[in-house]
C-alpha positions in Angstrom: 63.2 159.9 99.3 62.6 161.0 103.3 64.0 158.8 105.7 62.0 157.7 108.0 62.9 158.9 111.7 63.2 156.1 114.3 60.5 155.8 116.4 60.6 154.5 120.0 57.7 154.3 122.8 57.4 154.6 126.2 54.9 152.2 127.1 53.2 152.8 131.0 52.5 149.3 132.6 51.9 148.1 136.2 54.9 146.4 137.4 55.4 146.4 141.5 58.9 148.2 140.6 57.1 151.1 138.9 54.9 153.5 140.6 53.8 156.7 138.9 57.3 158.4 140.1 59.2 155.5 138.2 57.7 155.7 134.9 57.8 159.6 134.8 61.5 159.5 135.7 61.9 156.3 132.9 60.1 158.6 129.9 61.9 161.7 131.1 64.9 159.5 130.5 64.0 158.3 127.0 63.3 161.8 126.4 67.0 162.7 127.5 67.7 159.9 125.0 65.9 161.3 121.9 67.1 164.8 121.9 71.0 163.1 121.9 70.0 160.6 119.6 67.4 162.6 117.1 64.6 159.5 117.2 61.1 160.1 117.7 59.2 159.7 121.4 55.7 159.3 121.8 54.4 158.3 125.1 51.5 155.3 125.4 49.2 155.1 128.9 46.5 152.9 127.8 47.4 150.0 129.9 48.2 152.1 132.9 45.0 152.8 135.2 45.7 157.0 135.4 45.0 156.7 131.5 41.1 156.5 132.8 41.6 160.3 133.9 44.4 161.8 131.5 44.0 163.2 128.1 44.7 160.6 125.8 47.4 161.4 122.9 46.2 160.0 120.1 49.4 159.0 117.7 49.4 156.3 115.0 50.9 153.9 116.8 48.4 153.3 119.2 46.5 150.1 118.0 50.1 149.1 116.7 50.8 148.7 120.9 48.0 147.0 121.6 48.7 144.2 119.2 52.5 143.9 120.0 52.0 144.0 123.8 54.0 141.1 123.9 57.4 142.7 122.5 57.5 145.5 124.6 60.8 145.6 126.0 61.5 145.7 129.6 64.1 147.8 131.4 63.5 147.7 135.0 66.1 149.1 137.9 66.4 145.8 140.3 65.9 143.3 137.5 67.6 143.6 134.8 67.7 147.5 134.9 70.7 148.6 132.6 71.4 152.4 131.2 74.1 151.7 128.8 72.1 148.6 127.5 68.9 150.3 127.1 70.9 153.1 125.3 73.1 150.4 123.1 69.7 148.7 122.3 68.0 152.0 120.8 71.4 152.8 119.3 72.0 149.8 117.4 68.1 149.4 116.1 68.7 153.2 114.8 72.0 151.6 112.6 70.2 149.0 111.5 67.8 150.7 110.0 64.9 149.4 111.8 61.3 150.9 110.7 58.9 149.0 113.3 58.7 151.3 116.3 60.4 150.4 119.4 58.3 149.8 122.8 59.5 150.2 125.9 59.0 150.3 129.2 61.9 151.8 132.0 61.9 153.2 135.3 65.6 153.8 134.8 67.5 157.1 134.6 70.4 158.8 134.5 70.7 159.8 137.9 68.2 159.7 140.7 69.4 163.8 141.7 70.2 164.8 138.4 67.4 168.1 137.9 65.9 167.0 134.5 66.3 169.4 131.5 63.6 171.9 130.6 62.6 170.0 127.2 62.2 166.8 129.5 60.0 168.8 131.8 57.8 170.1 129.3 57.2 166.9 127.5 56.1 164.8 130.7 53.9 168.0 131.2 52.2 167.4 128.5 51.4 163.8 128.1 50.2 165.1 131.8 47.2 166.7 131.5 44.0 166.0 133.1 40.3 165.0 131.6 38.0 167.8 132.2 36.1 165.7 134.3 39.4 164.6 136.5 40.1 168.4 136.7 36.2 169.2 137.0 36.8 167.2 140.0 40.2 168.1 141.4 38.3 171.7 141.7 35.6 170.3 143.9 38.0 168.5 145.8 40.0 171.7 146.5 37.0 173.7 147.3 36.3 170.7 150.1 39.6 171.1 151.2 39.3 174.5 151.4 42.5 174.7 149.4 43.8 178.3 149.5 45.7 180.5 147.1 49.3 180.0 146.9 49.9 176.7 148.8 52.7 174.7 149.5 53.2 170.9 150.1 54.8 169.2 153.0 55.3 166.2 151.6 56.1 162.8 153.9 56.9 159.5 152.1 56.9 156.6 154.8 57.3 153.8 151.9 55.8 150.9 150.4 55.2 148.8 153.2 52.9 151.2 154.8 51.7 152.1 150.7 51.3 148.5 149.7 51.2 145.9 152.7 48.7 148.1 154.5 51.4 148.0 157.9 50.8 150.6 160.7 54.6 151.3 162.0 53.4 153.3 165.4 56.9 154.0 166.4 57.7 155.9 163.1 54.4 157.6 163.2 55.2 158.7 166.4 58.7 159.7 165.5 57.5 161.8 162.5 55.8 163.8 165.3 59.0 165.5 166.1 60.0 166.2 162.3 56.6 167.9 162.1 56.6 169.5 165.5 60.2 171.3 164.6 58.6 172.6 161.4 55.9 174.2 163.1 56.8 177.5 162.4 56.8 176.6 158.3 53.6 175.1 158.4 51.2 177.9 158.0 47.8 177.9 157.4 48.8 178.2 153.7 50.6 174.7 153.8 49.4 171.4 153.2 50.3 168.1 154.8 50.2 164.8 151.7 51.8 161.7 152.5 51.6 158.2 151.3 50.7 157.1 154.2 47.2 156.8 155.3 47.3 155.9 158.8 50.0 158.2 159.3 47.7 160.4 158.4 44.8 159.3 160.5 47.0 159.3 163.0 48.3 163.0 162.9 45.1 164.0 162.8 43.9 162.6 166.0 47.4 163.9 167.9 47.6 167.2 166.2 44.1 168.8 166.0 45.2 171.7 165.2 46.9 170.5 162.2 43.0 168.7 161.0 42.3 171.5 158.4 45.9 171.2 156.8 46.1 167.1 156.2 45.1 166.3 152.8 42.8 162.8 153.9 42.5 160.8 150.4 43.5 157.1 150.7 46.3 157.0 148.3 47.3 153.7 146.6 50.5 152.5 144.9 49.5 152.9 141.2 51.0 149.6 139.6 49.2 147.6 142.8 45.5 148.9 141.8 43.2 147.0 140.3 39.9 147.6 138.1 37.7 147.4 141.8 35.8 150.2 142.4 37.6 151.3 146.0 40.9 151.2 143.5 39.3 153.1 141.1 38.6 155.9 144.1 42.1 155.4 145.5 43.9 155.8 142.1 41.6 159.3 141.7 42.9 160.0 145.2 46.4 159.4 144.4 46.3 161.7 141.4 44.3 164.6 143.4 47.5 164.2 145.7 49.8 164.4 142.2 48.4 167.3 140.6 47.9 169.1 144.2 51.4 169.2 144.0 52.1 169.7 140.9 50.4 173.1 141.5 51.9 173.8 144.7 54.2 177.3 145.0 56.6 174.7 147.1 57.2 171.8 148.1 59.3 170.2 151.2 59.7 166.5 151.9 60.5 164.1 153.8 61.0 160.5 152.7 62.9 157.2 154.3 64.5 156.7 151.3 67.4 158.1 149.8 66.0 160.0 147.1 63.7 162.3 147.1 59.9 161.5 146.2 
């Protein structure tokens, strides 16, 4: 008789503590988790609006989510956001023998800095991969950009208020002038200005003309704040152009207000 292996998913949801970063860095985790543990991790987006333009992974599990929405567990860093429980909770299920899968959902990690293993890396990859359409797009996007060969990213994060509440903070705008001004050497014509800021954006653009051809313009949006609208929908594609822009990048560089990085 095989024993069955313990099963757990990582279940993608909009909660305003969990933005795309956040749920990556929560399933890297879990991954982290099942190599030390030996259970099984499969990864479910369908509630999640970037499951509209990533290949979905069909497992056997998935109408078994849908219908047990309800039990998903929650472990969220500023509410009740715990490693060792989260670990203790998978841990004891596995003793007990449990045969249901478990569902959860977790922004949390090890450690904001730690560099994730190569297994981790290659699994988020994976569960990572655009439509054809999405990428049919992302193509055309470039080619509008005029997106050359070998790139890097200059990435600025300004933060959620600016992302979420839609507030234009002039003075930090105008303070990021000098951060880009120093780095004026390092931003060749080969280098690519995304932030999460739009106005900041608009803004550098109007201030630094010479920069216009280097500012990626989509109108990101914070990915557990998007609805099922249609200037969402365009904003959510936006945000993921910005995503896999970067994923692709030779480089990247940031700058971010918070104290980890982006």
């Amino acid at each position: 008789m095989t024993m069955q292996q313990f099963h757990v998913i990582s279940v993608w949801l909009q909660h305003p503590y969990a933005g795309l970063g956040d749920l990556i860095r929560g399933t890297m985790h879990l991954c982290e988790l099942s190599q030390k543990y030996n259970f099984k991790l499969t990864v479910d987006t369908q509630f999640h609006p970037v499951s509209k333009y990533l290949i979905a992974h069909t497992h056997e599990t998935r109408e078994y989510v849908l219908q047990n929405k309800d039990k998903i567990l929650h472990y969220i860093n500023n509410e009740n956001g715990d490693r060792n429980q989260l670990s203790e909770v998978i841990q004891t299920a596995m003793r007990d023998g449990r045969t249901e899968p478990m569902l959860i959902f977790t922004n949390l990690a090890e450690h904001l800095h730690v560099i994730p293993s190569t297994r981790s890396k290659g699994f988020i990859r994976s569960i990572l991969t655009p439509t054809p359409e999405f990428w049919a797009g992302f193509n055309q996007m470039c080619a509008e950009f005029k997106i050359k060969q070998n790139y890097s990213i200059f990435h600025i994060r300004l933060g959620d208020d600016d992302l979420v509440n839609h507030r234009i903070h002039m003075d930090q705008y105008k303070s990021m002038l000098g951060v880009i001004d120093r780095m004026s050497e390092e931003l060749d014509p080969s280098t690519y200005i995304i932030s999460d800021s739009y106005g900041f954006k608009h803004f550098l653009y109007q201030v630094r003309p010479h920069l216009a051809n280097q500012i990626i313009r989509t109108n990101p949006i914070h990915l557990s704040h998007s609805t099922d609208t249609k200037p969402d929908a365009e904003k959510v594609h936006d945000t993921l152009f910005d995503f896999f822009l970067m994923i692709n990048a030779t480089a990247i560089k940031t700058y971010t207000n918070y104290t980890w990085v982006s």
